[in-house]
C-alpha angles and dihedrals in degrees: 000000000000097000093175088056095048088049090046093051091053087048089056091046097036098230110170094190143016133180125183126185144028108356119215122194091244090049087058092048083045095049086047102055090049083049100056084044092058097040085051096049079051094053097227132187106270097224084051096042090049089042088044091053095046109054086043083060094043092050095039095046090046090056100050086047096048091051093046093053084045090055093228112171114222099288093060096036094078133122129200104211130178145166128208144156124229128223095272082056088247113140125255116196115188128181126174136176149162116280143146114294089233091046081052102047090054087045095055091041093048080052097050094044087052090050086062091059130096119217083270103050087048090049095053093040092054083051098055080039088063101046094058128101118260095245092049085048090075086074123079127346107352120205103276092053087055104037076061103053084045095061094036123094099218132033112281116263120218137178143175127223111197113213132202088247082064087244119107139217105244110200123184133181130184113194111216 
């Protein structure tokens, strides 16, 4: 493994932090800590910072319970999570992992339909979200989705990567 190219390649992405492989929910606890460190030695803006750490725990929570109701064993339960910050120093989280390819497919389209939508919309959207019953929350966008497109600063961006097993690879990033 070529460790000074890997570097190199973060550095050129600016990625602040990446994490690869089965996700706990101490090692999330763990990865966000070290996340809120990082965004304080930056000095980052405290509305961003809080917005930054919550959409990383949201991502990475939905991820460990959406491989636990799959029953993946540890070689399926795995994210791919990174932060980053983009040229105009605004932050990129990013989280990916294995699913179902019709999990992943609902889950592009409930991204596509929130990045139609204006603050308002998703406002009003989160409200009506809220109001649901629990069982009827499973359909469409569910709160945290939502919670998400709210803090970011542009709309969410999602693909899915099919992959020879029929599964797919689902990414998502929220730019804060």
């Amino acid at each position: 493994m070529d460790l000074l190219t890997l570097r190199d390649n973060y550095l050129k992405q600016r990625i602040m932090l990446c994490f690869n492989g089965p996700i706990s929910r101490s090692l999330i606890e763990e990865i966000g800590h070290a996340l809120r460190n990082y965004l304080n030695s930056q000095s980052a803006a405290a509305s961003a910072a809080m917005d930054v750490f919550a959409v990383y725990i949201e991502m990475t929570q939905n991820i460990r319970h959406y491989a636990r109701r799959q029953g993946y064993d540890e070689t399926q339960a795995t994210a791919t999570v990174a932060v980053a910050r983009d040229a105009a120093g605004r932050y990129l989280v990013s989280a990916g992992n294995l699913v179902e390819a019709a999990d992943g497919r609902r889950l592009v389209d409930a991204v596509e339909q929130l990045a139609s939508l204006d603050a308002a919309a998703l406002k009003q959207a989160y409200k009506q979200q809220l109001r649901r019953p629990r069982e009827d929350a499973e359909s469409g966008a569910g709160l945290g989705l939502l919670d998400m497109a709210r803090k970011a600063s542009r709309p969410l961006e999602a693909t899915l990567q099919p992959l020879p097993s029929g599964q797919g690879f689902f990414s998502l990033t929220a730019t804060i």
